[in-house]
mmCIF file of the N, C-alpha and C atoms, coordinates in Angstrom:
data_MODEL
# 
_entry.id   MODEL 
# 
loop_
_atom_site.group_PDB 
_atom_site.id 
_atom_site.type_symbol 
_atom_site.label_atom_id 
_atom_site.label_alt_id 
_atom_site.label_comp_id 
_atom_site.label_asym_id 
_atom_site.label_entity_id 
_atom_site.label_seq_id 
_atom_site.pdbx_PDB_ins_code 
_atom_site.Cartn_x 
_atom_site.Cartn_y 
_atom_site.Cartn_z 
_atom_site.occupancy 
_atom_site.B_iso_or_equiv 
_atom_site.pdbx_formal_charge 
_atom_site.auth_seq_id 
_atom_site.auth_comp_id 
_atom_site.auth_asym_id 
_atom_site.auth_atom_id 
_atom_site.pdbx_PDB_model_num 
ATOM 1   N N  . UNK A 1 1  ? -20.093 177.672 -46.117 1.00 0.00 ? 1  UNK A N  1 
ATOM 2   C CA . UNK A 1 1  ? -20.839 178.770 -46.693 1.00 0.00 ? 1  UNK A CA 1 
ATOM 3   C C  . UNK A 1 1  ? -20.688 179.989 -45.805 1.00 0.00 ? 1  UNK A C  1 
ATOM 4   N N  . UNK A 1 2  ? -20.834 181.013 -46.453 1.00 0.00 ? 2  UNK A N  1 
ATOM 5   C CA . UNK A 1 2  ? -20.356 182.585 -45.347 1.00 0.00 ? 2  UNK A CA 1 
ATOM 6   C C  . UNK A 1 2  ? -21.361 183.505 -46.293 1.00 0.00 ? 2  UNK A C  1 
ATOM 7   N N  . UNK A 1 3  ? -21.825 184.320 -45.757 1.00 0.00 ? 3  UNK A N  1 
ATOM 8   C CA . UNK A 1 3  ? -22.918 185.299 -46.301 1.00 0.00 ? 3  UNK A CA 1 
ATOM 9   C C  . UNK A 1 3  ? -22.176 187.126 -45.715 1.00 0.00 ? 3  UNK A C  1 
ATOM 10  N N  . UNK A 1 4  ? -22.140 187.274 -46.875 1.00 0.00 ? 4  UNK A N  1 
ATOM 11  C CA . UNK A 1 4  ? -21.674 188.828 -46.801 1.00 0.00 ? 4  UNK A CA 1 
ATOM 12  C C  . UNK A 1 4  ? -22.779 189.801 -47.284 1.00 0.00 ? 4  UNK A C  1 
ATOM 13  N N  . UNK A 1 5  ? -22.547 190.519 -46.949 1.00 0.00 ? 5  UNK A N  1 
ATOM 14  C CA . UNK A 1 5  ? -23.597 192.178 -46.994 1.00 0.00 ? 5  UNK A CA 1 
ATOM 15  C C  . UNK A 1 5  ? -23.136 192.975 -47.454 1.00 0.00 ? 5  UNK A C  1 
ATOM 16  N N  . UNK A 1 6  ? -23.746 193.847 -48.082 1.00 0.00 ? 6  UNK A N  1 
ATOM 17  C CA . UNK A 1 6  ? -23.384 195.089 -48.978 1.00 0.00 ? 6  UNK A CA 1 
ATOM 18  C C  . UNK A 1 6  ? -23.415 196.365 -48.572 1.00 0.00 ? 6  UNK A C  1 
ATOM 19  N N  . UNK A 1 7  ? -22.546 196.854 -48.975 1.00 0.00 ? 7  UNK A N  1 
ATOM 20  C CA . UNK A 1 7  ? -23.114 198.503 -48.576 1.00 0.00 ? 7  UNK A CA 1 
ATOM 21  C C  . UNK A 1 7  ? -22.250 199.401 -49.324 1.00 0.00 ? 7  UNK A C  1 
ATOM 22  N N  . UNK A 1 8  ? -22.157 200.802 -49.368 1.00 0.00 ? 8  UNK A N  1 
ATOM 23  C CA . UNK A 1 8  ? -21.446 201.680 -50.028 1.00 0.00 ? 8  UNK A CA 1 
ATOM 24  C C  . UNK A 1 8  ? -20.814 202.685 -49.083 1.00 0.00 ? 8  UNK A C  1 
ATOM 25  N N  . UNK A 1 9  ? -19.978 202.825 -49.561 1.00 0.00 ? 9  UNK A N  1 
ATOM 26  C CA . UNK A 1 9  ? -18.499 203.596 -48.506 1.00 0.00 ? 9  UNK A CA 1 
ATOM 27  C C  . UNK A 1 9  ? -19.032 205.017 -48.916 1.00 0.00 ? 9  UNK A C  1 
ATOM 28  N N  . UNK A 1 10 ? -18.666 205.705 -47.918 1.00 0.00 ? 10 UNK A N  1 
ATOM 29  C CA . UNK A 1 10 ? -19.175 207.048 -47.471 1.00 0.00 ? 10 UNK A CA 1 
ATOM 30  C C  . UNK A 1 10 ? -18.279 207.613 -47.276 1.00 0.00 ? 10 UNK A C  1 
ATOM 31  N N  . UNK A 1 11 ? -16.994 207.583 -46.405 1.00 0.00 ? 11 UNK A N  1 
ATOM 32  C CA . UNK A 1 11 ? -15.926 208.031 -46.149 1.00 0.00 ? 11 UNK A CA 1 
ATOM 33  C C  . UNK A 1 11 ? -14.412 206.947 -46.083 1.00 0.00 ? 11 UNK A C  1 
ATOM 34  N N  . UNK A 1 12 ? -13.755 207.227 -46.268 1.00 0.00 ? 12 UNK A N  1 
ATOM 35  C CA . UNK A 1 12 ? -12.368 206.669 -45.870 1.00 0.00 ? 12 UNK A CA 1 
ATOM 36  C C  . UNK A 1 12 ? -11.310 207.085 -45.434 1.00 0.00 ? 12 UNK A C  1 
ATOM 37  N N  . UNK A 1 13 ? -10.761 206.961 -44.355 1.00 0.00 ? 13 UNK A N  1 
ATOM 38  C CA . UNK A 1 13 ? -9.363  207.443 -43.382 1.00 0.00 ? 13 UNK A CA 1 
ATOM 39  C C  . UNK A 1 13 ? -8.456  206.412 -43.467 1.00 0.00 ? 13 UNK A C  1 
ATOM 40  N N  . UNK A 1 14 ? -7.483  206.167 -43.964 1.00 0.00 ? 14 UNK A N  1 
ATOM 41  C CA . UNK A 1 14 ? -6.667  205.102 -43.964 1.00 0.00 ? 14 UNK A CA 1 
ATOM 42  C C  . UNK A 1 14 ? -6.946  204.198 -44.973 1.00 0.00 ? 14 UNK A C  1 
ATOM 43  N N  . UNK A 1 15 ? -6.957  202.784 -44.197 1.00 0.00 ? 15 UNK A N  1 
ATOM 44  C CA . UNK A 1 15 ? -7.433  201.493 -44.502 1.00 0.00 ? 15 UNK A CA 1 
ATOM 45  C C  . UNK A 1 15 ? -8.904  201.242 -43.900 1.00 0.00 ? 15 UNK A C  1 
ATOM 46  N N  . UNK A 1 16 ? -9.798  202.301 -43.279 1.00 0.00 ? 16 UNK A N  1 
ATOM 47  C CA . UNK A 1 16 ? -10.743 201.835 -42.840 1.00 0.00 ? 16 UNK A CA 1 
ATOM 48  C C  . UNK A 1 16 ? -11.909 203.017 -43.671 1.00 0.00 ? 16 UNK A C  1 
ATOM 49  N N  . UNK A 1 17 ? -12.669 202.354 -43.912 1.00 0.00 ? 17 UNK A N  1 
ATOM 50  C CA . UNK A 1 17 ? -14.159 202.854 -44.879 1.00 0.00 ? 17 UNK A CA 1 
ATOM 51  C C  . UNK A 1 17 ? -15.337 203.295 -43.768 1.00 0.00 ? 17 UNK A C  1 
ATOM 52  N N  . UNK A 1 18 ? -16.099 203.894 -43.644 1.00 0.00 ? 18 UNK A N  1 
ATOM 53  C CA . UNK A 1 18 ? -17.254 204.026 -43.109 1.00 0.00 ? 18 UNK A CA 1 
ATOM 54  C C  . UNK A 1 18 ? -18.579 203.385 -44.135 1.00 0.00 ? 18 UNK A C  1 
ATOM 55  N N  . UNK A 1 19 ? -19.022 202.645 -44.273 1.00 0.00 ? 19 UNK A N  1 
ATOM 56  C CA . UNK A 1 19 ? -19.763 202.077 -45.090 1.00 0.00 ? 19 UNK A CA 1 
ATOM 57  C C  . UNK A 1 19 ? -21.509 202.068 -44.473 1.00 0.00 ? 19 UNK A C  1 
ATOM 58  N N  . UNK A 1 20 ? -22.390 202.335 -45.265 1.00 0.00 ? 20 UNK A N  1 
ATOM 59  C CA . UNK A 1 20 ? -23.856 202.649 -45.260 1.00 0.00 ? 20 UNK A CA 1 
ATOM 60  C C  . UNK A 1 20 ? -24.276 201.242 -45.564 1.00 0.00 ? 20 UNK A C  1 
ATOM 61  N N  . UNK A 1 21 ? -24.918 200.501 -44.465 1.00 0.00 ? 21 UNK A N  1 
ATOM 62  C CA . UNK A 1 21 ? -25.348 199.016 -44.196 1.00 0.00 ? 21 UNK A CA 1 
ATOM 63  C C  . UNK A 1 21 ? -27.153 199.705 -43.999 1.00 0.00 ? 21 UNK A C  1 
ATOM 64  N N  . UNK A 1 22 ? -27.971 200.203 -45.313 1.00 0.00 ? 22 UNK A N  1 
ATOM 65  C CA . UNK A 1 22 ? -29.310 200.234 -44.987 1.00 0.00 ? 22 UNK A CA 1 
ATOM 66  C C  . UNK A 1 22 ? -29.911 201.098 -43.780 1.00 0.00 ? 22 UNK A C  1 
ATOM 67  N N  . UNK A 1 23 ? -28.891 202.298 -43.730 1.00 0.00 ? 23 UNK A N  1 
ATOM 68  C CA . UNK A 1 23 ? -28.698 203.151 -42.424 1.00 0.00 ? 23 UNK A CA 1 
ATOM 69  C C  . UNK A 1 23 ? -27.993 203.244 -41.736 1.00 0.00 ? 23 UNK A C  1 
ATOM 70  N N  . UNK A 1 24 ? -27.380 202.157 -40.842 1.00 0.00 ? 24 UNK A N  1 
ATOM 71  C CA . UNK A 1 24 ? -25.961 201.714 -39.892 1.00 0.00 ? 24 UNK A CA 1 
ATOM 72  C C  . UNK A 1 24 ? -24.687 202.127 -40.620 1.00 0.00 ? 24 UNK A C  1 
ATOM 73  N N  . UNK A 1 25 ? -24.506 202.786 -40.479 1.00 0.00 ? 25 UNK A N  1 
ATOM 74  C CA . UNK A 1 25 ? -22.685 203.577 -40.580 1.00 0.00 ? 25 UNK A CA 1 
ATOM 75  C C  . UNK A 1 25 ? -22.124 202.631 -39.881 1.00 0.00 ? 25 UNK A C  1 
ATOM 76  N N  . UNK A 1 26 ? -21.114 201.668 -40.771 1.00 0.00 ? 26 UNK A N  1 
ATOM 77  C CA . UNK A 1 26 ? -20.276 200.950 -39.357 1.00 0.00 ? 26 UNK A CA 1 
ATOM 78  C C  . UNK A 1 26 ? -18.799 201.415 -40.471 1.00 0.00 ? 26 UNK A C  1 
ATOM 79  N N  . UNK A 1 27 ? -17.490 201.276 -39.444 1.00 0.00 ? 27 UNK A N  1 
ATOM 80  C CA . UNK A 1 27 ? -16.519 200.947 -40.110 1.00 0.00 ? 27 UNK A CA 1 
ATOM 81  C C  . UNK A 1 27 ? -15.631 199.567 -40.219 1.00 0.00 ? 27 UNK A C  1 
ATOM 82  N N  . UNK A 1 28 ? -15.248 199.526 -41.804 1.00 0.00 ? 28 UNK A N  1 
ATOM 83  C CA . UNK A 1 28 ? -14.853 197.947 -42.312 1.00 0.00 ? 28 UNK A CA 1 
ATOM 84  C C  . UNK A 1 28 ? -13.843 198.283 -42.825 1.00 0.00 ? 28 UNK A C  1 
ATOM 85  N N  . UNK A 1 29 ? -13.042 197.265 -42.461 1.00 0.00 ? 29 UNK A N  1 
ATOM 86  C CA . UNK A 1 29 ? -11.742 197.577 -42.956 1.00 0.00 ? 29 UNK A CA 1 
ATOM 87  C C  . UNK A 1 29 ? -11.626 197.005 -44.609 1.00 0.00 ? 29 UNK A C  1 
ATOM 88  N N  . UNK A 1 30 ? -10.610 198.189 -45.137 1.00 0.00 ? 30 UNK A N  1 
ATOM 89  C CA . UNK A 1 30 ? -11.037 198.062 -47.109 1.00 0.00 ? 30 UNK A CA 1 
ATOM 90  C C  . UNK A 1 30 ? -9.403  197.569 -47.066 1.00 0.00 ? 30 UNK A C  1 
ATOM 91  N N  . UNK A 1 31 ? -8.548  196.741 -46.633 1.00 0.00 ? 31 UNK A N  1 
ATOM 92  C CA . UNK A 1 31 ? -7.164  196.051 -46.821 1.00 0.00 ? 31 UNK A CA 1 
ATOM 93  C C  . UNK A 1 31 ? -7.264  195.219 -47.710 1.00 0.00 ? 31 UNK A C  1 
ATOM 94  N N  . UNK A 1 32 ? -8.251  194.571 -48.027 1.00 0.00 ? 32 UNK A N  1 
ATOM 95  C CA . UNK A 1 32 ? -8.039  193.691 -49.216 1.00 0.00 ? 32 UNK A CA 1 
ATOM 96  C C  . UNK A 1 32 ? -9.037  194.413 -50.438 1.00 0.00 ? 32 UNK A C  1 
ATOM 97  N N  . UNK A 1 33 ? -9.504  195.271 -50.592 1.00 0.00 ? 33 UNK A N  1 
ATOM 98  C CA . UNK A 1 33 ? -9.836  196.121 -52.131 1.00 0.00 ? 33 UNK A CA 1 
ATOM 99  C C  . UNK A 1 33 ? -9.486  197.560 -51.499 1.00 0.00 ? 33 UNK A C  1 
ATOM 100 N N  . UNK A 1 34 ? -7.861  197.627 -51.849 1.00 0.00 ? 34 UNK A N  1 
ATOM 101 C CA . UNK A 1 34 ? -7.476  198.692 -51.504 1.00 0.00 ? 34 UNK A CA 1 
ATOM 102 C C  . UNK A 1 34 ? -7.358  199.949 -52.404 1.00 0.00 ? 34 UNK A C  1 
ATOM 103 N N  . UNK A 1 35 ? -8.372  199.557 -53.732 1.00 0.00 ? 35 UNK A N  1 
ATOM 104 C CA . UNK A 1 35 ? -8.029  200.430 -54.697 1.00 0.00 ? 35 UNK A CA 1 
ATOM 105 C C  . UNK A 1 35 ? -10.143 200.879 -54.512 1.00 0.00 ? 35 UNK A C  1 
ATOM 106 N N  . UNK A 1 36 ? -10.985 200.934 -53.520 1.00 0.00 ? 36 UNK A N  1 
ATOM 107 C CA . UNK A 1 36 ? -11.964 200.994 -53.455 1.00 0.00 ? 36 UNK A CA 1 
ATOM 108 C C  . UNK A 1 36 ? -11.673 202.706 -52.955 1.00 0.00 ? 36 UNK A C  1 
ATOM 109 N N  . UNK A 1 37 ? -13.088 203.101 -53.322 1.00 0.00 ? 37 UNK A N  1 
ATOM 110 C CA . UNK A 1 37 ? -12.706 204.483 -53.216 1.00 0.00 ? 37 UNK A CA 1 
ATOM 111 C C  . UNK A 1 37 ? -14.004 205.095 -52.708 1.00 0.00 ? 37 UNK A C  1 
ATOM 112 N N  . UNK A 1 38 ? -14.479 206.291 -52.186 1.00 0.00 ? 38 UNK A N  1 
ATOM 113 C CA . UNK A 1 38 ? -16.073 206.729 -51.844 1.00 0.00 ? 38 UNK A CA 1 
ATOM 114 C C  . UNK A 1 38 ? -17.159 206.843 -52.939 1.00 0.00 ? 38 UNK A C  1 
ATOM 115 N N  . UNK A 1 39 ? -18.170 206.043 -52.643 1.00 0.00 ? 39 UNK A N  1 
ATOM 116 C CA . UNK A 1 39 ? -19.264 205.762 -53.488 1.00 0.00 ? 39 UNK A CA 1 
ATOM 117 C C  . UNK A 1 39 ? -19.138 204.377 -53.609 1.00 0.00 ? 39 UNK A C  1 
ATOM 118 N N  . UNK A 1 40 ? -18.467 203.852 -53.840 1.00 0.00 ? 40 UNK A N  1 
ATOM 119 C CA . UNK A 1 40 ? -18.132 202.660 -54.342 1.00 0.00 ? 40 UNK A CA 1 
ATOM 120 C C  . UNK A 1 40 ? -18.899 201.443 -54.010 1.00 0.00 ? 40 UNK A C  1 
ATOM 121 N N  . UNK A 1 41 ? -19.711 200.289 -54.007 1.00 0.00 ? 41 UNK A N  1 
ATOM 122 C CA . UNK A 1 41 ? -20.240 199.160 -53.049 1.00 0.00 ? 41 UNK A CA 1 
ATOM 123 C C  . UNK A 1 41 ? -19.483 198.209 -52.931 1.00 0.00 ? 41 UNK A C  1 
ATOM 124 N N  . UNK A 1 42 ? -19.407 197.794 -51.961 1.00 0.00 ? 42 UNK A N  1 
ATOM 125 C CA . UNK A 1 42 ? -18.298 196.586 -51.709 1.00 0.00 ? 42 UNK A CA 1 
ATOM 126 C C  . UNK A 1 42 ? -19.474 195.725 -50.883 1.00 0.00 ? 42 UNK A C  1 
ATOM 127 N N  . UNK A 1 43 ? -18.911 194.443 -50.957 1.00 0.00 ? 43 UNK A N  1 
ATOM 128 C CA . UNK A 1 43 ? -19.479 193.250 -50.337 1.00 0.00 ? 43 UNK A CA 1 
ATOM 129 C C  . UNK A 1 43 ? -18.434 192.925 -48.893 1.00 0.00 ? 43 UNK A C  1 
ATOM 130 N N  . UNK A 1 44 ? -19.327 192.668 -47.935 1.00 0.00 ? 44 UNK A N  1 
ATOM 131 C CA . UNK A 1 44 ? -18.641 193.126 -46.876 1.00 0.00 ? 44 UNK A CA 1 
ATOM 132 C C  . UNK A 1 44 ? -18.476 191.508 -45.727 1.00 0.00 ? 44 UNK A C  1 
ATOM 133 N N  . UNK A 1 45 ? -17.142 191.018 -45.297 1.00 0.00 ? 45 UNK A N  1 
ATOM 134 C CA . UNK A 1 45 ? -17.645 189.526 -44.256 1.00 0.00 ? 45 UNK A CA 1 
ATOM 135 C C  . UNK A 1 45 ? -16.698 189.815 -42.915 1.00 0.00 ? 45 UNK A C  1 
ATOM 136 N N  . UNK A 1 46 ? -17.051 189.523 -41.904 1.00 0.00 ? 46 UNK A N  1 
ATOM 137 C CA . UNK A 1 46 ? -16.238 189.220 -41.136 1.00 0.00 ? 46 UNK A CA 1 
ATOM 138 C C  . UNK A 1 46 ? -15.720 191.080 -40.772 1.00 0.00 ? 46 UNK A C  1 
ATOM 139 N N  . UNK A 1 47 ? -16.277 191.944 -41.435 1.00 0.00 ? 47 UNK A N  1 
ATOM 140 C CA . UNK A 1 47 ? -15.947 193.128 -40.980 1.00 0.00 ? 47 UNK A CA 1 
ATOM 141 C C  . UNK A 1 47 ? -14.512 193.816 -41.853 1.00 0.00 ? 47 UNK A C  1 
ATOM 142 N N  . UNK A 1 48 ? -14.301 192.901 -42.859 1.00 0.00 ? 48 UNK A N  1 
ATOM 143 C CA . UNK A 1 48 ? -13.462 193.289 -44.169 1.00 0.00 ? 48 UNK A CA 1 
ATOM 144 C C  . UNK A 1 48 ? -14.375 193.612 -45.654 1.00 0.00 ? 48 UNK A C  1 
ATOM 145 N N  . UNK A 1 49 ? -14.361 194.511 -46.204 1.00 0.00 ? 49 UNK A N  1 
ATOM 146 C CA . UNK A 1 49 ? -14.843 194.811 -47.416 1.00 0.00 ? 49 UNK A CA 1 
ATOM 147 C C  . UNK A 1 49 ? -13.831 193.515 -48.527 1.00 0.00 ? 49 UNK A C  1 
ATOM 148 N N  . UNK A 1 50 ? -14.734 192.736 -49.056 1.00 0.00 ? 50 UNK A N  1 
ATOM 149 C CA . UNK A 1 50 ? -14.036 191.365 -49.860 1.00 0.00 ? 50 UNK A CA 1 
ATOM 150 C C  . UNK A 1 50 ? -13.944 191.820 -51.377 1.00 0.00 ? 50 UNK A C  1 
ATOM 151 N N  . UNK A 1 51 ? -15.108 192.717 -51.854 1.00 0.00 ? 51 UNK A N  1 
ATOM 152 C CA . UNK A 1 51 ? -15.018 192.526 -53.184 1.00 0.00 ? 51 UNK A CA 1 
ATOM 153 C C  . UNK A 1 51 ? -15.618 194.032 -53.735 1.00 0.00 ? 51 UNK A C  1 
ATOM 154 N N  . UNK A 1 52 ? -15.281 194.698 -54.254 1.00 0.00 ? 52 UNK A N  1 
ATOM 155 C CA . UNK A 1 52 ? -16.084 196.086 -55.036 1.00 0.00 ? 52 UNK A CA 1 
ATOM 156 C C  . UNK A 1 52 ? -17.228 195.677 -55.895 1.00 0.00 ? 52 UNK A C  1 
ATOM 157 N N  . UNK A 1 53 ? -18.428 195.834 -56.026 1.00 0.00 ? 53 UNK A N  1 
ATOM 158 C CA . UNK A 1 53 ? -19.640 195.444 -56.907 1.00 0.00 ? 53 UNK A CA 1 
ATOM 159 C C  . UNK A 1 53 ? -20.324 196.757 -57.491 1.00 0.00 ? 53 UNK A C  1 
ATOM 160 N N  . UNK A 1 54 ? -20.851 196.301 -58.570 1.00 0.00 ? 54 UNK A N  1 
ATOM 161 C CA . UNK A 1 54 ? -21.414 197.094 -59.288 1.00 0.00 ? 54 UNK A CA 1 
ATOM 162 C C  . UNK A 1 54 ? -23.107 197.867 -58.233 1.00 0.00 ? 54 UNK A C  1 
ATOM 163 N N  . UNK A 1 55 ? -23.149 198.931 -58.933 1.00 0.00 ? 55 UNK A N  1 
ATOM 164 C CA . UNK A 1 55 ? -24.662 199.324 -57.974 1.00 0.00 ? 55 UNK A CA 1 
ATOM 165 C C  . UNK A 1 55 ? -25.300 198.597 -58.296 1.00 0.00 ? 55 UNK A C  1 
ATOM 166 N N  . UNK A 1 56 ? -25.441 197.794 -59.661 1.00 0.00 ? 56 UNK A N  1 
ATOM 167 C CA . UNK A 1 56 ? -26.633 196.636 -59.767 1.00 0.00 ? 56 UNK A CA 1 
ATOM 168 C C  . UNK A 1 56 ? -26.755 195.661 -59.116 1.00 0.00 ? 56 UNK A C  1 
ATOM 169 N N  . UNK A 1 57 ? -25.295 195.401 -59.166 1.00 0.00 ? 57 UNK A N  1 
ATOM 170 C CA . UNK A 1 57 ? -24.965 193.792 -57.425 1.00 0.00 ? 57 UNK A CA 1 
ATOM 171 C C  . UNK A 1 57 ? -25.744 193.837 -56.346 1.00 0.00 ? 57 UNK A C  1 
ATOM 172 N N  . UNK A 1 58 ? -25.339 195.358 -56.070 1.00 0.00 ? 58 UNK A N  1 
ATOM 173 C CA . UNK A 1 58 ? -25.608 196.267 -54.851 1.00 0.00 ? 58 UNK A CA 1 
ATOM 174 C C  . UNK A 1 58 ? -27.009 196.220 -54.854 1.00 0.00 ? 58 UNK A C  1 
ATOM 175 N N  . UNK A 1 59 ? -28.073 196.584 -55.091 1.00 0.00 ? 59 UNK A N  1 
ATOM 176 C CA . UNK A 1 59 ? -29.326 196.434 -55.182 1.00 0.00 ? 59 UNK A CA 1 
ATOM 177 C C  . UNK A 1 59 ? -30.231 195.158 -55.400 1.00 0.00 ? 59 UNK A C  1 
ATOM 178 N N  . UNK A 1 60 ? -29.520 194.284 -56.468 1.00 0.00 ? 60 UNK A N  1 
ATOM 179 C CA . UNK A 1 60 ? -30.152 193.158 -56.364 1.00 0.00 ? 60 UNK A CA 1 
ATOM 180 C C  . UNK A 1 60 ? -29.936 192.271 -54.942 1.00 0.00 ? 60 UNK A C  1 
ATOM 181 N N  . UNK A 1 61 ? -28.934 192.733 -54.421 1.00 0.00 ? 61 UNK A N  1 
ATOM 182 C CA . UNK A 1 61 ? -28.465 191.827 -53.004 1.00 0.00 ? 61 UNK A CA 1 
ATOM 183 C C  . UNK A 1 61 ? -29.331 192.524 -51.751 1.00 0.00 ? 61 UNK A C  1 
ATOM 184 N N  . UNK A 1 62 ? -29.553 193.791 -52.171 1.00 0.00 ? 62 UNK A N  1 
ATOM 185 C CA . UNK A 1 62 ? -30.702 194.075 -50.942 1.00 0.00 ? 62 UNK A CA 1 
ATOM 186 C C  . UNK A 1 62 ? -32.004 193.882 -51.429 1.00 0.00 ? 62 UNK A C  1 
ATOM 187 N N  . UNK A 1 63 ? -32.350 193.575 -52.722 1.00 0.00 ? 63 UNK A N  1 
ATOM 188 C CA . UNK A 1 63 ? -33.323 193.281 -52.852 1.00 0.00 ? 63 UNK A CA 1 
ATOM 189 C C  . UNK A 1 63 ? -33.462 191.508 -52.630 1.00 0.00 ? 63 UNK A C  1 
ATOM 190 N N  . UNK A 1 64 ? -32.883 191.107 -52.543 1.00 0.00 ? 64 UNK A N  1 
ATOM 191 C CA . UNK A 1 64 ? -32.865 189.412 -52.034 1.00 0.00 ? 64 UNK A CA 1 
ATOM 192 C C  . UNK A 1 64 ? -32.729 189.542 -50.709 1.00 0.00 ? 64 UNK A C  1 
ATOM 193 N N  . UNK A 1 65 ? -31.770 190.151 -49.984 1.00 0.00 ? 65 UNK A N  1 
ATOM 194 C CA . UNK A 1 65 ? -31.817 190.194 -48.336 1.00 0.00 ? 65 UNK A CA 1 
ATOM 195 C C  . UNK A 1 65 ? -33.041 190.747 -47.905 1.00 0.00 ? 65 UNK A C  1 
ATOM 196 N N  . UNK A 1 66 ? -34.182 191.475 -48.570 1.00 0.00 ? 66 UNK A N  1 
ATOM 197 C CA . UNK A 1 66 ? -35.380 192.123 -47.892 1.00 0.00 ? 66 UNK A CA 1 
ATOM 198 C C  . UNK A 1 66 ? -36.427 191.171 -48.156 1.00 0.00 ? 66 UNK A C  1 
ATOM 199 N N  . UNK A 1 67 ? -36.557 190.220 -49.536 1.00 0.00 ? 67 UNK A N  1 
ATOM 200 C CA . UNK A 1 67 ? -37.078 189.524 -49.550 1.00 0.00 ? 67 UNK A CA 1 
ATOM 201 C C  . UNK A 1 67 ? -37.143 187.969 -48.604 1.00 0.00 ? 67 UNK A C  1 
ATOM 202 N N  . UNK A 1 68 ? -35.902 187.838 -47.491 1.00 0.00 ? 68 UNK A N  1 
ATOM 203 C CA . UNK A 1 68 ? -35.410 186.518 -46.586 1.00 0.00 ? 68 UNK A CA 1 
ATOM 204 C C  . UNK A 1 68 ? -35.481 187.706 -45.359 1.00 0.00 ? 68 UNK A C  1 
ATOM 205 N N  . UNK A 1 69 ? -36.595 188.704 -45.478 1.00 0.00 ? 69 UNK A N  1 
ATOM 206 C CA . UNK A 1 69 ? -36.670 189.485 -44.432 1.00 0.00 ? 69 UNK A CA 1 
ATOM 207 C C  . UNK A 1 69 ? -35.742 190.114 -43.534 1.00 0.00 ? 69 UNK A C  1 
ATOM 208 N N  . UNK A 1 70 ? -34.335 190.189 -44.503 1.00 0.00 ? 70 UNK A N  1 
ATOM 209 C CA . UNK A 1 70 ? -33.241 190.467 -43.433 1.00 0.00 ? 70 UNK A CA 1 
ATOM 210 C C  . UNK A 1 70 ? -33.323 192.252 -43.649 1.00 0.00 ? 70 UNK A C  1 
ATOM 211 N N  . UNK A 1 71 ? -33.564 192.852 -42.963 1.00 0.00 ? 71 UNK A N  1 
ATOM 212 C CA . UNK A 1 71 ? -33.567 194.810 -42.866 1.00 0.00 ? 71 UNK A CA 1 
ATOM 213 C C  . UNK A 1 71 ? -33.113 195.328 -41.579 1.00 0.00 ? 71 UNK A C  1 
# 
């Protein structure tokens, strides 16, 4: 089992995204959804963006991570 996190890309230079983790700006590398673009939410593991999700994904997954107290 592996648990990934969500967030939405803010900027992109290359292959690497700046992505909004609930405040934390980190950068993740977008090599495997290379057609992801700014705004976008991606599901994020290991510090690779895995999958592009809808804003509804996107919200219901922080609304389950706040509810297992993860913020």
């Amino acid at each position: 089992m592996c648990l990934a996190v969500a967030g939405k890309i803010e900027k992109i230079e290359g292959d690497i995204g700046v992505v909004d983790l609930g405040g934390v700006r980190q950068p993740v590398s977008l090599i495997m959804v290379p057609e992801a673009k700014e705004g976008d939410y991606v599901l994020i593991h290991t510090g690779y963006a895995v999958e592009i999700i809808s804003e509804e994904a996107y919200q219901e997954t922080v609304k389950l991570l706040k509810e297992l107290r993860w913020e």
